[in-house]
Structures are given as C-alpha cells and as structure tokens.
N, C-alpha and C positions, 0 to 999 in steps of 0.2 A: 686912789686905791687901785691895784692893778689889776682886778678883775673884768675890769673896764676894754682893757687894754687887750687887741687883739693876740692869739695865743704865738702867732708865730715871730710878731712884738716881742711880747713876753721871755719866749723861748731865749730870743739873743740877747735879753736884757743879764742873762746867766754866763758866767765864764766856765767853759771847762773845767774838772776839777785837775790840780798837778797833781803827781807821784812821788812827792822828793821829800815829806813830812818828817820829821824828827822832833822827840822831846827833849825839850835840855835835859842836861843830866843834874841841877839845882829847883828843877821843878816842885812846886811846894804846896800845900794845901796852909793858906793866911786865910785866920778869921776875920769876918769882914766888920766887927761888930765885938770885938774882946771885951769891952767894960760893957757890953749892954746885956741885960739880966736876962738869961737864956730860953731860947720860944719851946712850947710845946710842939714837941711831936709834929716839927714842919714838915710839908707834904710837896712845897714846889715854889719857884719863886719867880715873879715876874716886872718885868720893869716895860712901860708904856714907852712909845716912843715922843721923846723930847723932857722925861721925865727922868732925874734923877734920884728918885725913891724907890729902892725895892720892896714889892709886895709877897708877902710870904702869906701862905695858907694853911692852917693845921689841920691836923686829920680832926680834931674835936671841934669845930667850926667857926673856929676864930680867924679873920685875915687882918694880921700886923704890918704896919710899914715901918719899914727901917731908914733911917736918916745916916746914913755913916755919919758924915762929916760931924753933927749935934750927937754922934751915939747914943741915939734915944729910939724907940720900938714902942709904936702906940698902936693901938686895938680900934680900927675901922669899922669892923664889920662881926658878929657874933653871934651867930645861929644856934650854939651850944648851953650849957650853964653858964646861966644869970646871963643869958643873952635875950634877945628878940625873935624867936622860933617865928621861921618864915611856913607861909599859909603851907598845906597838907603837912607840914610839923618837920622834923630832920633826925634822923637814925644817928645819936651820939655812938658813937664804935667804943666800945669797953677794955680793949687791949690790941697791940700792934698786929694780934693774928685777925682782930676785924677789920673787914676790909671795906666796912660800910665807912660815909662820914663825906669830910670836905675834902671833893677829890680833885675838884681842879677849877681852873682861875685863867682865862684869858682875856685880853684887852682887844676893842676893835680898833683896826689899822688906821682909822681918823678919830681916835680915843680923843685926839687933841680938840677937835672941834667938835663929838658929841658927845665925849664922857662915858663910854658905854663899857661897861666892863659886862662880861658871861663872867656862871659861876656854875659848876656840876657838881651835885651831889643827892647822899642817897636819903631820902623823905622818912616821912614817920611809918611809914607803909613798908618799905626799904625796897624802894623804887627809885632808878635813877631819875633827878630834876636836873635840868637844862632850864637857869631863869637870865635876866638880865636886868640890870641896878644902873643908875645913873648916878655919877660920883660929882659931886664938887668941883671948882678950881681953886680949892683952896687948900695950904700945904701945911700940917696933911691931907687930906680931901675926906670933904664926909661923905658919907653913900644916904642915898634919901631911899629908903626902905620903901614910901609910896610910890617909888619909880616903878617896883617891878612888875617883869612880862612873862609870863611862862612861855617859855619855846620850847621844847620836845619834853616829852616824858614816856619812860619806858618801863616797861611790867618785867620785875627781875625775879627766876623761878626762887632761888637761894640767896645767901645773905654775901655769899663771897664771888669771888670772880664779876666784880662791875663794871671793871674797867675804870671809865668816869676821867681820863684826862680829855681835855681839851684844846685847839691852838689854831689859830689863824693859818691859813697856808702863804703861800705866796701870792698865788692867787684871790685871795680875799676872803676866802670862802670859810669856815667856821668846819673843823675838821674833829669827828668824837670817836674814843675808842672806847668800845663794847664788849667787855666778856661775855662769856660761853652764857651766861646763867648761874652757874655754881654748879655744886658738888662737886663729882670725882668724875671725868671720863666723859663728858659732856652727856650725860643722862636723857636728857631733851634733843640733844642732836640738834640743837642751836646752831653753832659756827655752820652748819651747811646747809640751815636752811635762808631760802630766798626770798620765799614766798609765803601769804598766809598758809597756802594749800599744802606748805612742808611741813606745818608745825604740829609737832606731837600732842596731843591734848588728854594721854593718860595718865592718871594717878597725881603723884605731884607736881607733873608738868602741867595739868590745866590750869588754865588764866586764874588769877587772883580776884575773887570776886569782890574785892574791896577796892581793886585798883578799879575796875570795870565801874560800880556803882561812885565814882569819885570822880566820873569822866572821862578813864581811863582806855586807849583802844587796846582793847586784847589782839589785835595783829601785833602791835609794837615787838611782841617775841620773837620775831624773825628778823626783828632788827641785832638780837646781841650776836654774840660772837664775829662782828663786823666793825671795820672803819668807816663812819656814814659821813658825808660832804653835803653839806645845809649852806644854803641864801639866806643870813640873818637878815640883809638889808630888803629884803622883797617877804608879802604874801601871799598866800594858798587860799583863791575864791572858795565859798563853799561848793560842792559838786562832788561830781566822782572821779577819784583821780587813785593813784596806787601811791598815795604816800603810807606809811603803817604806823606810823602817828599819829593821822592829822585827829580831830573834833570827831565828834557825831557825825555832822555835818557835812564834812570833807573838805572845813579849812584849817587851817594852821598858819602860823607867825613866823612862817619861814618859809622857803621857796623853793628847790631844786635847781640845780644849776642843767643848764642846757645838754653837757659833753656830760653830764654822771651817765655811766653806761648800762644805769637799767632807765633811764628816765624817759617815760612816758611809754611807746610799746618796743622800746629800744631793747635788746636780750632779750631775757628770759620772759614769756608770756607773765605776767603779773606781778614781776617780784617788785618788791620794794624799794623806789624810787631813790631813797636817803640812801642804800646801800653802794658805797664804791671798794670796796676788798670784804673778802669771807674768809672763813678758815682762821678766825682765831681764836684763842684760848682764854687770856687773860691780859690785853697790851696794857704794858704797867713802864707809861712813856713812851712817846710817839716825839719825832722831831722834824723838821728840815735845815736842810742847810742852806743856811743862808747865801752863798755863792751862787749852788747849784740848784737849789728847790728842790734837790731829792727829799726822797721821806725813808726813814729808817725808824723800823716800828720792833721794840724790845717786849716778848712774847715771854710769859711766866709758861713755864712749862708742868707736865703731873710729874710723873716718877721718874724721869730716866733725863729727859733735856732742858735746855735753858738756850733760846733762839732771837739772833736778829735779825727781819726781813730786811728786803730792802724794795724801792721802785722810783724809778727815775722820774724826776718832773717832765711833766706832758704825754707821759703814757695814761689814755684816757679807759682803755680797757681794766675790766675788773680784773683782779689777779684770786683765786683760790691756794688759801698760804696751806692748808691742809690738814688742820686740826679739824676732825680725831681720827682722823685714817693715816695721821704722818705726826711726831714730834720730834722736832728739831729735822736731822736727817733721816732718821731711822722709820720705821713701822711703828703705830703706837694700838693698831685693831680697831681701832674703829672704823666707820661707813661714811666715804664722800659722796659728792655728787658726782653720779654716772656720766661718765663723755670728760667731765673738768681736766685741764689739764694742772696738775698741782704743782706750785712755784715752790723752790727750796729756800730756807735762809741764807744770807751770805755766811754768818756764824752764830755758832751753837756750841755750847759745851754741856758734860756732863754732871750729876751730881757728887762727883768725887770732886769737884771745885766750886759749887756752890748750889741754889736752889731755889734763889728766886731772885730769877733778872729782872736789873731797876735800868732801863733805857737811858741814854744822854743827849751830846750833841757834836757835831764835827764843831771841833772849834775853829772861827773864826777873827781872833781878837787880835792885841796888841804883839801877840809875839809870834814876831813873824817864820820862825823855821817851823814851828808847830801848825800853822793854819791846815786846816784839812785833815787831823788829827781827829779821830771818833773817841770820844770815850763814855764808858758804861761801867757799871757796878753791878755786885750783889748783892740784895738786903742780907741774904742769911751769914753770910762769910765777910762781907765788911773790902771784899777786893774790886781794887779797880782795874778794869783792865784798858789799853789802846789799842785800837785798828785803824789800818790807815787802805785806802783805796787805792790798789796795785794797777786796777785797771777799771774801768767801767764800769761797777756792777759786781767789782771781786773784792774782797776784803779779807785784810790780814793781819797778824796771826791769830790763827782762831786758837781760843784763850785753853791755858788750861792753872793749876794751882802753881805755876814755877814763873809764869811770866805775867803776873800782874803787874800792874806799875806802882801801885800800893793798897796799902792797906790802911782804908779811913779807922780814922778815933773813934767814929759811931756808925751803927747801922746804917747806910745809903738808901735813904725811900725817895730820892728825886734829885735831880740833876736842874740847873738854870742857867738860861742867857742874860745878860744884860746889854743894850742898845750897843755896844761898841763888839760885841761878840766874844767876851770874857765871861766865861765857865764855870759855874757855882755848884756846890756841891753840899745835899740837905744830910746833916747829923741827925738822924729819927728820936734816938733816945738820949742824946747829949745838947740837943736842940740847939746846934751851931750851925751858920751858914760859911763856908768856904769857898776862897777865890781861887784860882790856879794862877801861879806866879810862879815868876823865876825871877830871881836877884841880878843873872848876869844878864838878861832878855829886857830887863825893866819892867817895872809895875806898875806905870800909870796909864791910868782907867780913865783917864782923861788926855789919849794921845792924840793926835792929829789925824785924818782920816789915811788908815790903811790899809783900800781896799782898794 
C-alpha cells in the first residue's frame, strides 16, 4: 500500500503527463452486459484490484456484480426494499432529483488480502454514513452484514447536496466529497466554513437534534462542503483532538493523515482535521489519474455554471475552490473566507449546455492514442464532453453545446474505471453500463500491460 511509502518515493513512482491525446474517430460506447436484464438507476462502478467483476451501486441501495463473461448480474448487498436496512436505517431516494440514497462504493488498496470494501450513504435520519463490510472470497463474494464498522458520520442541514462519493487516492488514504448541505446558495455558508467556531447555528442551520441524541457530533457541519482525507487503516485514542467527527469521547475509527494541512495546530487555529480542500458545492465525482495521482474533482454548480477543479498529486496545502463567493469562473455573491486565496477551475461551462456535471476519468486504458484523455458528462443534457491537458494544470476545450464528443442513450449519473484503465459510463434511467471502444484501437480488456 503506498502510503507507506515515502512522499518524494511516491512522487517519481508518477510519469509526467503527455500532450499529444486523440480520440479515435470509431470511438464507441459497447454495452458491457447486453443480454443481462438492465440494473436500477446505477450510481457508479468499481472493480477491486485482481478482480474481474464489476460492482455497480444503485441509487436505491442495491450493490450488483456483473460477471460479463457468464452475463449474469447478482444482488450482493441491499440496504433498500426487501433488503437488510443497515443500523440508523437508510434514506431510500424517491426519484432521480433525490439526491439521498447509495452514493458511493470503494475498495481498500489490499481488498485482496482483507476484503474491505467502504460504502457511503445517506441514513434514515438523511445523514451521510461512511461504514465498512467485509466481503467473502468467494465469486460472487458475499458481504457479512455482522462485519460492519462505522467510520465517519456527518450531520446534513438538507436532503440534497451530499455529496457522498468516495475513492482511495494513490496514496492510500480513503478520500470523501462533501456538499454544501443543500438548499439553494449555501444558506449555512457550509463550503467555507473550517472550523466549529464558523458554523452557523440559526434557524434551519441548527444541528439536527436527532443526529446529536443518536451519537451524532454537531461539529461534523463544518465538515460539508469539503474533500476530507481519512486513515481508514489507523485509530483516534479517546481525548481532545480537532477531528469534527470523532465520538463523545474524542475517538474515532480513523486516523488523520500526518501532511492533511489542518492536522493538529497545523493552519487554521481549530479547524477540522478531516478537511483537506473547501469551497465546494455539490462534487458529484471526484477521480485520479492513474499516471499522475492528480485529482480532478466535477463540482454541480446553482444557476449559472458547471466546473472542474483540478490539483496536482503532492500539493499538500489546502486549496479554497470558492463556492459561494465564486461559480465556476464568474462571481456567484456569496461570502468567503477573509485573506483565502481562491483557486479557479480548469473548466466550467454554462447552463446553455448543460446543468449538472457528472465527473469522469483521464483515461488510461488499452487504447493507446487516447491515454490522457479527461472525459466527463451531464446528467441533465445526456453530453459527453473530452479535455485533454495542454499543459500542467491547463485543460482543454473548455466544453460548450457544439463540441461534445457525444451524446449518451441515458442520463450519465457516474463515470468507472476498471483495473486495466478502461472507461465506463453509468445509463441512470436505461440502467446500462458502457465501455469506450474503438473497433480500429482494439477492444481487449484483457491486453497486455500498457503502461
């Protein structure tokens, strides 16, 4: 596991990214799974390393694995109707504009030798859960329900804006993206705050007295609008420490990594330890690349933009992306933090091309002109678009309605990798999983190693 591993190790373990990306012009969306009887309302999909099964998540709380090769799609895990409702209950989401439900699904980096799968989602309370399940070795693998751990729980003021995906970084570290809280305009002034001592506590911004009498720390609110960086493998002795999650007590089932930049009295006098970027709104898809360990984080924007940050692996400083006082490029009115210096996205487009960006991945995979190749989608508009990395930190074309690269068959609520770095793409309401192929580049998923 490479967290181990010292950082300047690390750093050269990453190649440069090139400049010289192209998509074929036969580039294809091939379902992965055509005779297999179509999933609900998939949310994301993930394949463990050494495993050739992928796992899909539904927003109503189902997690299926799919067998290509047997085209068969069996029901693992079911938190929803006529499932096993996990302890404090689970928020079934009622239609695609609920944004509660089963939001995301990652595997730890030695999954192969403890079985660990994290799972996020939002409670009966409609609070996000961060727990962890120990899966079988057996294919398809069963999850043993008495495995589970609860690891972070956070008090959400609204039903929408959760956030709720999750992913290992490269570094090892167990990586969550946090919306504002909900409503409209960040109400609460969530995304900038740091600390307990920012948090709003009038009207319906006070703590949820049900989260509170259930365990629950009413600091956790200064957690949303934030990407927070957790030590699943290590714990939080009881005591006083600034995590805004931990127990009563001041422990918790997770640990803070050393370099996070508020950790311990490191920055900001008090803020919240779990916190390593602010200033977001709603990240719906967060990734790295596999090459380089950057992270490119796809930010749903209110009325006017649709934004993707970006930050390069090893930059240990917190970045302020600048929601509500910035969307996308522009001025959005709202109030940041005094002094911050606020980071812009690489690309953002308007809602004359779409209204609510679904994040992807630079691909990596079998076909080698395209490697380095960013692609992302919009749930509302059904477009894909490509950007590729001109330089360092620059991305291009920033999207508008003329240069998509297409146009999916169904709604895009989630973008996937698979171990060899081939590009999936989730149908919401046609509940298909798609590969990216090309006919003249080759389509085996079982190439030789090409990196």
């Amino acid at each position: 596991m490479r967290k181990c591993v010292p950082l300047v190790a690390l750093l050269s373990a990453f190649a440069a990214p090139s400049f010289a990306q192209t998509v074929p012009g036969d580039l294809a969306l091939t379902d992965i799974c055509g005779t297999c009887a179509a999933l609900s309302n998939p949310m994301g999909l993930n394949q463990p390393d050494g495993v050739s099964l992928y796992f899909v998540h539904e927003h109503t709380g189902r997690l299926k694995v799919i067998d290509e090769n047997a085209a068969t799609v069996t029901t693992i895990l079911n938190f929803g109707s006529g499932g096993t409702t996990p302890p404090g209950g689970f928020s079934i989401p009622g239609s695609a504009n609920d944004e509660r439900g089963f939001l995301g699904v990652a595997f730890h980096p030695m999954y192969a030798s403890n079985r660990f799968m994290f799972v996020s989602y939002t409670d009966g309370n409609s609070d996000t859960m961060i727990a962890r399940y120990t899966l079988s070795a057996a294919t398809p693998p069963v999850v043993d329900l008495n495995s589970r751990v609860e690891i972070l729980r956070v008090d959400q003021d609204f039903s929408n804006h959760n956030g709720g995906h999750i992913a290992f970084g490269p570094d090892g570290y167990l990586y969550i993206g946090m919306g504002d809280g909900g409503s409209a305009n960040d109400p609460c002034n969530r995304a900038q705050s740091l600390t307990p001592a920012d948090l709003n506590n009038a009207g319906s911004c006070e703590v949820d007295s049900n989260f509170v009498n259930s365990g629950g720390n009413a600091d956790s609110r200064a957690l949303l609008g934030s990407i927070l960086r957790i030590d699943v493998d290590a714990t939080t002795a009881a005591g006083s420490n600034e995590l805004c999650a931990a127990n009563a007590d001041g422990s918790a089932n997770y640990a803070i990594p050393g370099d996070n930049p508020f950790a311990g009295s490191a920055g900001v006098s008090g803020a919240c330890d779990e916190i390593l970027h602010l200033g977001i709104r709603n990240p719906w898809r967060f990734s790295f690349d596999r090459q380089t360990g950057d992270l490119l984080i796809a930010d749903v924007g209110q009325n006017a933009r649709e934004e993707v940050n970006f930050r390069a692996f090893g930059a240990a400083t917190a970045v302020n992306f600048g929601w509500d006082c910035r969307e996308g490029f522009i001025a959005a009115g709202g109030t940041c933090r005094v002094g911050d210096v606020l980071t812009d996205p690489v690309l953002d487009y308007s809602h004359t091309h779409g209204f609510s960006i679904t994040g992807g991945f630079v691909y990596r995979g079998p076909i080698a002109q395209m490697r380095g190749v960013y692609f992302y989608a919009d749930f509302g508009t059904s477009r894909i678009w490509t950007a590729t990395q001109t330089s360092p930190g620059v991305f291009g074309p920033q999207p508008n309605s003329s240069n998509n690269w297409a146009v999916a068959p169904s709604n895009v609520s989630s973008f996937g990798e698979d171990n060899l770095g081939n590009v999936y793409v989730m149908g919401y309401f046609n509940g298909r999983i798609y590969r990216l192929t090309s006919a003249s580049a080759g389509d085996n998923i079982f190439a030789d190693q090409f990196e």
